[in-house]
C-alpha positions in Angstrom: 0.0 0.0 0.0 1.3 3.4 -0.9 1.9 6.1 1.9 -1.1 8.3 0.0 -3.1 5.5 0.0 -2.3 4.9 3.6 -3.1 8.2 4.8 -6.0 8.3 2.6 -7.5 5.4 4.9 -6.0 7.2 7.6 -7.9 10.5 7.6 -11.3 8.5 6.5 -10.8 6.6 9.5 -10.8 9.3 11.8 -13.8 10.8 10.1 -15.7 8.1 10.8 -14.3 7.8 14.4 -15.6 11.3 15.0 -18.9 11.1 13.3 -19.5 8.2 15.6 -18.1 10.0 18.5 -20.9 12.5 17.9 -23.3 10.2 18.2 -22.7 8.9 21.7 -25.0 10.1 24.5 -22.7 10.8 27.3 -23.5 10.9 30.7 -24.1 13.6 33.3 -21.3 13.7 36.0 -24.3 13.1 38.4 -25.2 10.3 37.0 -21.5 8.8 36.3 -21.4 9.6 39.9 -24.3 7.7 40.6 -23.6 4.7 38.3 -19.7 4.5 40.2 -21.3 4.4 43.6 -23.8 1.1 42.6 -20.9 -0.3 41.2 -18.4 0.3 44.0 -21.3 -0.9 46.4 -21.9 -4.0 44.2 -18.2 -5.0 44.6 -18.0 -5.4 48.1 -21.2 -7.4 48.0 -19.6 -9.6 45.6 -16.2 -9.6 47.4 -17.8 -10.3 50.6 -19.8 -13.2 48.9 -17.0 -14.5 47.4 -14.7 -14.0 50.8 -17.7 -16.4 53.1 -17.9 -18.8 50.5 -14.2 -19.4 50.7 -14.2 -19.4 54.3 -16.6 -21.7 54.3 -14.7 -24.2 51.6 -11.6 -23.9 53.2 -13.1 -25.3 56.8 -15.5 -27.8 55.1 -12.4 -28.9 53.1 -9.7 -28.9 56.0 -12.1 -30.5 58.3 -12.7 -33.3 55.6 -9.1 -33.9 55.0 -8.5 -33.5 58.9 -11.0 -36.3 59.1 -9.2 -38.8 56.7 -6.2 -38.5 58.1 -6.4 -39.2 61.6 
């Protein structure tokens, strides 16, 4: 490919990038505030979820192994 051609592609490319670009519906900072907090929130729910389930694995699992081997 020639180096016109290239930069050809090039420029039509970032016309099209920011024709689309245009098109987005960004949103409000109060509402990207909003949408960080839920997620933030829904995190730790997860992370506490995941953290009793492996509490309760490890002991199920030690207490199993405990048991067939003494």
């Amino acid at each position: 490919m020639s180096p016109v051609a290239l930069a050809q592609k090039s420029a039509a490319y970032i016309r099209e990038v920011r024709a689309e670009m245009r098109k987005v519906t960004w949103p409000s900072w109060d509402d990207l505030r909003k949408m960080t907090v839920v997620i933030i929130i829904f995190v730790i729910i997860i992370g506490i979820i995941i953290g009793i389930m492996d509490i309760i694995a490890s002991k199920v699992l030690i207490d199993l192994v405990g048991r067939l081997f003494t």
